[in-house]
Structure formats: structure tokens, C-alpha cells
N, C-alpha and C positions, 0 to 999 in steps of 0.2 A: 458847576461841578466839573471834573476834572477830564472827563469821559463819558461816553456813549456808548453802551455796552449793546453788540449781538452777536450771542454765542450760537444761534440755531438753526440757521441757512445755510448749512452747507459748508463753512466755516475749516470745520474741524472733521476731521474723517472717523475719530473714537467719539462713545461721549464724554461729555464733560463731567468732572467731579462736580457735582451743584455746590456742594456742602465747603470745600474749598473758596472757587468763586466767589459764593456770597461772602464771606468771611473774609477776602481778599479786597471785596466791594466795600465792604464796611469798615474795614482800615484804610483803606484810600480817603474815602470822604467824609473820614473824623478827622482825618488830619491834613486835608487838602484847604490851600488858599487861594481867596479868586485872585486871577490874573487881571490886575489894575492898570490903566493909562502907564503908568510909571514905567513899565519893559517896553513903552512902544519905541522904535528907533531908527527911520527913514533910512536910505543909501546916504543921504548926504547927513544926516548924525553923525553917521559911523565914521565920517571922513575926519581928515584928521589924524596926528600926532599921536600914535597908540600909545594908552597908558593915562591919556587924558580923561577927567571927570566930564558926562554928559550930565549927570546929575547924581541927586544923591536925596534920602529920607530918612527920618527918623520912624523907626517902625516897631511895634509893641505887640504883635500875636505871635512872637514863637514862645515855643515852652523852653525857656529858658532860668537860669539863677535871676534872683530880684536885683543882684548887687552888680549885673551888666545893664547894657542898654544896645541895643543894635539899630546900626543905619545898614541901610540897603543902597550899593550904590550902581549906577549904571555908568561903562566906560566902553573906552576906543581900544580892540584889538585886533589883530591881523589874522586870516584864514589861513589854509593849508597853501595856496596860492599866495598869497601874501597880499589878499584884497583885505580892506577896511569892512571892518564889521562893531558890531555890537557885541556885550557881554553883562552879565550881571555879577552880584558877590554881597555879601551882609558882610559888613565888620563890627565885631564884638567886641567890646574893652570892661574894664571895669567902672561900675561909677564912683569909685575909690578917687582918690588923690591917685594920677600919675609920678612915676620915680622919676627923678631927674636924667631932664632928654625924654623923658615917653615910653610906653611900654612895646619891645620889641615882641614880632608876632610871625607866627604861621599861616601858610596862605593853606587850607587846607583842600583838597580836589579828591573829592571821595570816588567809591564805585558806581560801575553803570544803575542810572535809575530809572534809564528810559530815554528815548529820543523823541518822544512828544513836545514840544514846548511847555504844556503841562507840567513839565517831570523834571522840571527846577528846583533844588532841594530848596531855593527860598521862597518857592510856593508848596510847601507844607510846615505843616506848625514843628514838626520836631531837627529840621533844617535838613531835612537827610538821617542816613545811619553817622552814628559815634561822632557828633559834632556835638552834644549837652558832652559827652564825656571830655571831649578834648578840651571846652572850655571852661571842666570844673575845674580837673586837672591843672589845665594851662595857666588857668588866673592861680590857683596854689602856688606854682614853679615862678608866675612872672612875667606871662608872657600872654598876649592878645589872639583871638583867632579870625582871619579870615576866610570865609564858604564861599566856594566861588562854583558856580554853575556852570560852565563852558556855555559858550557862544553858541545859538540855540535852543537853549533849554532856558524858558524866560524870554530871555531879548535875544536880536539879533537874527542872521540868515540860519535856514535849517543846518540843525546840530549835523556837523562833522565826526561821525561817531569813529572812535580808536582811530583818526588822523593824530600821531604824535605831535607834529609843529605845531598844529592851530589848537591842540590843549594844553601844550607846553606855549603859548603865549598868551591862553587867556590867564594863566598862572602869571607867566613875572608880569605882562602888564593890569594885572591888579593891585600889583603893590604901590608902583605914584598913587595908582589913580585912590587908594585907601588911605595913604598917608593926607591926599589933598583933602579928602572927604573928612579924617578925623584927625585933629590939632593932637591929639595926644599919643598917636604913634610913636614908636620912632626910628630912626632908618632899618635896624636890621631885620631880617626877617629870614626864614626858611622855607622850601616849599616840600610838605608834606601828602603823597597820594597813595590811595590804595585800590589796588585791582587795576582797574583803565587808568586810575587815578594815579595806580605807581608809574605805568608807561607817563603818564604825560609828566610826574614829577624827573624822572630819569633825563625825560628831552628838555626840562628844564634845564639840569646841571650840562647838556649839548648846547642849545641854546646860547649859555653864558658866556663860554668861549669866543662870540662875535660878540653879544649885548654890552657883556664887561660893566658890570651891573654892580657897583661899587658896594651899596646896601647888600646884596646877596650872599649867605653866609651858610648855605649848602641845599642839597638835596633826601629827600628818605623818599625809596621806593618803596612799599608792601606788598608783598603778590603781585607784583606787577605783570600785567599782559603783554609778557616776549616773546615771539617766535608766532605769530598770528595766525600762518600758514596751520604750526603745531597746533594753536590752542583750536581755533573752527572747528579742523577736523574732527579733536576729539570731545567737545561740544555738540557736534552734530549728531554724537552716536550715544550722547550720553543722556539720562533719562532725567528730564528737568532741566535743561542745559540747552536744546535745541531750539531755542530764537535768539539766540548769539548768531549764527549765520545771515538770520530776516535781518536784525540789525546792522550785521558789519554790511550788508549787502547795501542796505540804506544809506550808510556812512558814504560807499564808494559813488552811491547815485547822488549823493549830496555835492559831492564834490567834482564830481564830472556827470552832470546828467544824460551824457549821450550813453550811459551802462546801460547795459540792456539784465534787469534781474534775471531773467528768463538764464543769462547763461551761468548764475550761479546757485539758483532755488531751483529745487523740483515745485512740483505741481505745488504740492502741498505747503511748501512754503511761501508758494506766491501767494496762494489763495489765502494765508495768513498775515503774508504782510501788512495790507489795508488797516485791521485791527492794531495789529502790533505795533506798528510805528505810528502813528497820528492816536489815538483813543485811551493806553491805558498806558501804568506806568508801572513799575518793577512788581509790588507784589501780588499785582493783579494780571502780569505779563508770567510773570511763574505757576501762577493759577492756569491761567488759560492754554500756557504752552505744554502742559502734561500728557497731554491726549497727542502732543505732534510727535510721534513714534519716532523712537532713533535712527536715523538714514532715510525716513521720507524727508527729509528738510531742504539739506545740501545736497548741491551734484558733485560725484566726485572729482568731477572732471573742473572744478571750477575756478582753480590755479590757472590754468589755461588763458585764464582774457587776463590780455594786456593790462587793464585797469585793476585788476583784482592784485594783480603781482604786481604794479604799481606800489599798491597798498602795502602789502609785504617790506616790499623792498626798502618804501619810506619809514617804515617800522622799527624797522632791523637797531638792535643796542647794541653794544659794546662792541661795534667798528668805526665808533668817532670818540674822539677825548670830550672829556669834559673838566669843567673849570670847578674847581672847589669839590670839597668831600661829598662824598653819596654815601650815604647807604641804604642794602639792598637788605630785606626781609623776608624770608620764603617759607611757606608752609610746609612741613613732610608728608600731608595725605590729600592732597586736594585732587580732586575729580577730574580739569582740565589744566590748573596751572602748575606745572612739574618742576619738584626741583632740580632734578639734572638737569633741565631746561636754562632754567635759572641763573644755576653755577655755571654754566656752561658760557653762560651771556658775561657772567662775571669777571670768570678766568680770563676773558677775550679784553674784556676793558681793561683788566690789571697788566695786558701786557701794551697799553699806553701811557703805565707808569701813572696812573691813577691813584688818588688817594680814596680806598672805597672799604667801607663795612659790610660784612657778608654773616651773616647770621640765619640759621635755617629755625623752626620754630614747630612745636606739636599740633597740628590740628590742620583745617581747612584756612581757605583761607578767609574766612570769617571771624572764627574761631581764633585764630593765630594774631588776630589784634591785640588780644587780652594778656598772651601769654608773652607777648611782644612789648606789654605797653612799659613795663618798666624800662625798658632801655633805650624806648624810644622816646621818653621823657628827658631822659639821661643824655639821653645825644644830644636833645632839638638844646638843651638850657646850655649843653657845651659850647654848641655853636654860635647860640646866638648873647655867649658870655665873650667870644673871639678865643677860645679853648684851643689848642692843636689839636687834631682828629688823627686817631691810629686808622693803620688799615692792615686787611686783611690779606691783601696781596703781597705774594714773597717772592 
């Protein structure tokens, strides 16, 4: 099972919704898969030429279409330090006859589902949110999906949670290592994320500027999580929202363990973090975080340590160029990812003479997938047809 659940020690300072929980418990472990020998991955695995195949399986429990087949492959990527790590990713194709050259694909990097190792979207049967949909869609249009997990979640050292560089490398180096694993690729590909998953697509198309990643044929942000400093804050105060700071706070201790949480969780959210980071994963982490009152979570002072503004500061979008088209995707009502925020990130990149699509969209930012998905259909087949990309900047 996926998790260890105790919600009644002290835990939680309100009660808990039971009726929730359970209900949170019970789509977790209909749809949870056991973590197999196959994520295990030493320091010296990990070593090695990032982008390399460590292995690779043919794997048959997602719910997915009859007319794919998915391997699940384990590779070589690089941390936010640029240490060797591990990572995992399922590549989805058709069992169709490939077009001539292979079917070009999406490396896709969805939203936060957790920083448990548990909380791999390729340890649950429905691979994560909106990945059946992308690759109904996507075999319709042409085109292959890869789910890739960040480094962490599955294989490899503890998830690096909203560190841009080391999720914008589990991204491009999953494509060698997918192209090796499956004969029927073929070189081009896109990197499509949404929420965390847009930040780390974004630091993708930063990225490429040094990789020079010849295959590479753009970027799509969605919601993406810009301005970190912005989004915490108003997370912390928001109702349903408030273990985005236990996590980012995780993220920071992952990555420099000499963080002391203490200077960026109050009580209450220390006393939450144990549960929330090791034990449950997204809709049982939404469940259980309801009761953590808006502003008992984060300290406001918590900009303050050096490693936190670290963090920030490695974050930061549109003050480096990037190589090939992006585009961004932003919600008009969402609770902490704003679009002035957004635009704001936009405007900045369009004045490095960027080539970037900027489109705002009705709903959250959940919501905003669906309303968004025509054109972001539209774009990924433009690009990965070698199409010239308009942009939004004037």
C-alpha cells in the first residue's frame, strides 16, 4: 500500500473531515501500484552520461487504450547541483505500424502529486491526472506520450520538489533515454508541463540554450508555478492550499539538508510535515491538509533564510532566453497561480526577443486544461511537423 495513515495524535490541531479521508483513502489504493525492484538505483547507477538507459520493461497495469503498449523506463539524470541521479518515465506508443522515421512524442511532466516516492504517477494505474487523455488525443493527432516522474518520485534521491533545473532535466533527459528504450520513436519531441510541471517545462526551453538538443522542438508551459515567493504566500493563506509550503520547505531540505524547517513552518506545519511528505500522496494530502488553517502553516518571515531565497531566486522565468518556441498558458481565476503574475513573467521574456505564445484561459487551473486543450493540440502537431511558431510578443 501506498501509505500509512495517522490522523489522531496530535497531528492536526481542527478535526478531520472522516467522510473526505476515507473517500481520499479509497482512491488512493484503487489506483495505487506496488513499487517493484525495477525503481531501485544505487549512487553508482545513477553515474554516468545523463540521458542514458539504466533499464527499461514492458509493463501492462495502467488503464490505458488496448491499441498502446507502455514500457516503463528507468535513466540517468542530473540534480539541481548537477549530481547524477536517477529517474523514471513510461513511454506510450501505438501498437499500430509506426509512420515513416517513428512516431514523434511529448515528454509530458504533470502537476505536484506528492513527494513521497509512492507518488510516481507510474505507480498508479491511471499514470497520473490527464495522461489517458493526452494519449487518446495524441495517437488521433500522431504523436507518442512520454510520463515522466521527476527524480524522486519512483527512482532515485529524494524528490527535489519546484527545484526548476533538476525537473527541467528529468524532462529533456528522458527523451535519448525513451528513444533507446523504444525502436519506434522518433527524434522530435516536445516538452509539455502543467502547474510545477509548467515551471519545469519553461526551464526546459532555458535549458536548451547550452544542451542545443537538436531533436528538441519546443516548449508548453500551463499554469505554471512562477514567482514562488508569490505563489507560498498566497497558498499558505488559502483554504485547501496550505501543504504547498510543508512541501516546498521539503524541496529546500532535499536539496541542502543543512535547512533548518523550523525557520520556514510554524508549529503547525512541522508537526504536519512527517505525514505529508513520506506517507500520502495528492488526494489524500488535500484531504488531510483541510483542517491546517490558513496562516498556521508558513512563517511570514520565511523569505528570510538564505536557502529559501535560494530557491526563489533559482526559479525566477523570464530573465534568461530560451532556445525554440514556448508557449505559456494561464488560467483567469485560480486561487494561487495569477495571471498578472504570469504575464508579467511573459512580458520580461518577450523582451529577449523570444519566440513565445501567450494565451490566458477560463477557469482554474485544472479546469483551464480542457478549455486550453484545443490549441494546445494545435501547437504540440505544429511543432513537432517543424511548422514556424507565431508569437505573442510585440
Amino acid at each position: 500500500m501506498r501509505y500509512v495513515l495517522f490522523v489522531a495524535v496530535g497531528v492536526f490541531s481542527a478535526p478531520v473531515f472522516a467522510a473526505d479521508v476515507a473517500e481520499a483513502v479509497r482512491t488512493e489504493a484503487v489506483d495505487a501500484l506496488p513499487k517493484s525492484s525495477f525503481y531501485d538505483a544505487d549512487v553508482a547507477a545513477a553515474r554516468g552520461q545523463p540521458g542514458t538507459l539504466i533499464r527499461s520493461e514492458a509493463f501492462t497495469g495502467y488503464e490505458l487504450p488496448p491499441y498502446v503498449r507502455a514500457t516503463r523506463i528507468l535513466y540517468r539524470s542530473r540534480s539541481q547541483a548537477d549530481r547524477g541521479t536517477a529517474a523514471s518515465a513510461v513511454v506510450i506508443v501505438p501498437t499500430r505500424v509506426a509512420p515513416p522515421g517513428g512516431w514523434p512524442f511529448i515528454i509530458w511532466a504533470q502537476a505536484t502529486m506528492g513527494v513521497a516516492p509512492t507518488c510516481a504517477p507510474s505507480l498508479s494505474k491511471q499514470l497520473g491526472e490527464y495522461t489517458e487523455t493526452l494519449v487518446k488525443e495524441g495517437l488521433a493527432r500522431g504523436f507518442a506520450v512520454v510520463a515522466v516522474d521527476y527524480s524522486g518520485l519512483g527512482a532515485g534521491s529524494p524528490r527535489e520538489y519546484l527545484w526548476k533545473v533538476a525537473s527541467a532535466n528529468d524532462i529533456a533527459f528522458a527523451a535519448p533515454a525513451a528513444r533507446a528504450a523504444e525502436s519506434q520513436l522518433a527524434p522530435a519531441w516536445v516538452a509539455v508541463g502543467h502547474s510545477e510541471g509548467g515551471l519545469a517545462a519553461w526551464g526546459v526551453a532555458e535549458k536548451m540554450v547550452t544542451l542545443r538538443d537538436s531533436t528538441y522542438r519546443g516548449a508548453m508551459a500551463l499554469a505554471p508555478f512562477v514567482d514562488a515567493d508569490t505563489l507560498i504566500g498566497h497558498a499558505a493563506v488559502t483554504p485547501g492550499q496550505t501543504y504547498y509550503p510543508v512541501y516546498m520547505a521539503f524541496g529546500i531540505k532535499t536539496a541542502y539538508p543543512v535547512f533548518d524547517i523550523h525557520s520556514m513552518l510554524l508549529p503547525t506545519g512541522v508537526n504536519a510535515y512527517p505525514r505529508l511528505t513520506t506517507q500520502v500522496c495528492r488526494s489524500l494530502v488535500n484531504a488531510l491538509s483541510e483542517p491546517l488553517r490558513p496562516g498556521t502553516v508558513l512563517d511570514p518571515r520565511w523569505t528570510a533564510s538564505p536557502l529559501a531565497q535560494r530557491l526563489v531566486s533559482s526559479n525566477l522565468v523570464g530573465n534568461k532566453r530560451i532556445l525554440g518556441p514556448l508557449f505559456v498558458g494561464s488560467p483567469d481565476s485560480d486561487d494561487i497561480i495569477f495571471e498578472q503574475v504570469v504575464a508579467a513573467r511573459v512580458k520580461a521574456l518577450c523582451s529577449t526577443r523570444a519566440t513565445v505564445t501567450y494565451q490566458v484561459y477560463p477557469g482554474d487551473r485544472r479546469s483551464m486544461l480542457l478549455t486550453a486543450f484545443p490549441d494546445q493540440l494545435d501547437w504540440i502537431v505544429d511543432r513537432l511537423r517543424d511548422r514556424s511558431a507565431t508569437s505573442s510578443c510585440q
